[in-house]
N, C-alpha and C positions, 0 to 999 in steps of 0.2 A: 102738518097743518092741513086743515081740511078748506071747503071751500068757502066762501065769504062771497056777501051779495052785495054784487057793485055799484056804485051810485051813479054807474054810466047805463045807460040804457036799459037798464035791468038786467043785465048778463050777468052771470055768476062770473068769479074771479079763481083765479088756482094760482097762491102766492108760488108753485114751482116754477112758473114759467121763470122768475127769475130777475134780476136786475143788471144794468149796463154802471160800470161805475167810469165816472168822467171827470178827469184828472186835466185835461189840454186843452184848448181851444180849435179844435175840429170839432165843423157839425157831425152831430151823430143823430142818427136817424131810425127808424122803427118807431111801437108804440109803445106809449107810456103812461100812467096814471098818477102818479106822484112822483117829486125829487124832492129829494130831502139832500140838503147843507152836511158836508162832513167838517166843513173847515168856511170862514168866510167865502163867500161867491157871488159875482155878479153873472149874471146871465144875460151874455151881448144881444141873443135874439133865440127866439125859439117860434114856430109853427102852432096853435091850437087849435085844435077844431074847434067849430062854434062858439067861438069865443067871440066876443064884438068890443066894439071902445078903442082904446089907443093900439099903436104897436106894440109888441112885447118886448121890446128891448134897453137894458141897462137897467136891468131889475136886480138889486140888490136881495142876498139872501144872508143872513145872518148864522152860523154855524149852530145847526139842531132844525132850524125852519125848517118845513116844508110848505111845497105849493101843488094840489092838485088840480088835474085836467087832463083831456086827450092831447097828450103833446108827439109830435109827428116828427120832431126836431127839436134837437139843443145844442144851443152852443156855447160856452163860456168863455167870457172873458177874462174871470180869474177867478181860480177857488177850485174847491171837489165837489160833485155831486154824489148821489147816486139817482138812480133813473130806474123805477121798477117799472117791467112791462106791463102789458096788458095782453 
């Protein structure tokens, strides 16, 4: 895969860096661009950058969903994610 242009600050993206997949309820940490549902998940709480409005927590996610942003933190409550860097 070659490189893809990101909708985050205009940085160019390189899908090698990779993805964290997250199976447990420990926060996990690093950067992120998108999670995507492998199996039903709620997400207890997660970190975004520049994001504004409510907390981010008890976010239901439907298994195939995903959700983008700079996420700095994820935690789940139950489910699988995965969690592609940035």
């Amino acid at each position: 895969m070659g490189q893809v242009i990101s909708p985050f600050a205009g940085a160019d993206m390189d899908y090698s860096i990779g993805f964290e997949y997250i199976s447990d309820t420990s926060a996990h940490t690093g950067r992120f661009y998108k999670l995507v549902a492998l199996a039903d998940a709620v997400i207890a709480s997660a970190v975004v950058q520049n994001a504004t409005g409510n907390s981010f927590t008890s976010v239901p996610l439907n298994a195939g969903d995903d959700i983008e942003g700079v996420f700095t933190s994820v935690t789940l409550a139950s489910g699988k994610v995965v969690a592609y860097k940035i």
